[in-house]
C-alpha positions in Angstrom: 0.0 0.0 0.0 3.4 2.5 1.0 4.3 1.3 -2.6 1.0 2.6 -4.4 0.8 6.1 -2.1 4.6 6.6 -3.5 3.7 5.7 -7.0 0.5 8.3 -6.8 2.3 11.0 -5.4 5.3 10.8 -7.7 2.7 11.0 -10.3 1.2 14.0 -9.3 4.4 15.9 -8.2 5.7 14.8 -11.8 2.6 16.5 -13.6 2.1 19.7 -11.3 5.9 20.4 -11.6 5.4 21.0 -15.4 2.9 23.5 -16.8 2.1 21.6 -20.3 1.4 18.1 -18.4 -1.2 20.3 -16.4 -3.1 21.5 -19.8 -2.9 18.4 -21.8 -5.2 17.1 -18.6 -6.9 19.5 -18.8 -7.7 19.8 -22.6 -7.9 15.9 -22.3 -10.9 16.3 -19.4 -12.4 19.0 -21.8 -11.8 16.7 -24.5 -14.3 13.8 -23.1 -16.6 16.2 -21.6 -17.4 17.3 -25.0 -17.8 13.7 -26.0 -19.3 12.7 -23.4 -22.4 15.9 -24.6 -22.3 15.6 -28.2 -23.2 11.9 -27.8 -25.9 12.6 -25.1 -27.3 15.3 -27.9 -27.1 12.5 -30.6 -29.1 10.2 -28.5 -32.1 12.7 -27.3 -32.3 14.1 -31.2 -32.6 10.2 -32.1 -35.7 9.7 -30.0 -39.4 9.7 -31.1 -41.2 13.0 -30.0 -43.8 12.0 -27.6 -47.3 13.8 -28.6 -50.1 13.7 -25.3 -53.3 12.8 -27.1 -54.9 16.3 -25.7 -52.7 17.8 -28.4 -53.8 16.4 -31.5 -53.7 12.9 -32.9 -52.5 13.9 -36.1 -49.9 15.7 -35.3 -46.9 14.4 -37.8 -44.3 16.1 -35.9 -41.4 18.3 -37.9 
C-alpha cells in the first residue's frame, strides 16, 4: 500500500511540476466532456417525440 501512495504522489508531483502536463489534462478532461455531450445530444435528437393525445392525434411532428 506504501508502494502505491509513493507511486501516486510521484505521479502528481511529476505532472504539477510542469505547466504543459497540467493543460494536456486539462484539454484531455475538456476533451471527453465534449464527448461525453455531443453523444448525449445525438441520442435525445434520435428519440421519437412524444405527442399527449390532448394535443392532437394527427400531429406528424417536424
Amino acid at each position: 500500500m506504501a508502494d502505491l501512495l509513493s507511486t501516486v504522489n510521484g505521479f502528481f508531483s511529476t505532472v504539477l511540476g510542469n505547466p504543459m502536463y497540467v493543460l494536456l489534462m486539462i484539454g484531455g478532461l475538456a476533451l471527453f466532456m465534449l464527448l461525453v455531450v455531443a453523444h448525449r445530444i445525438h441520442k435525445i435528437r434520435s428519440e421519437e417525440i412524444f405527442v399527449h393525445q390532448a394535443w392532437g392525434a394527427n400531429w406528424k411532428g417536424r
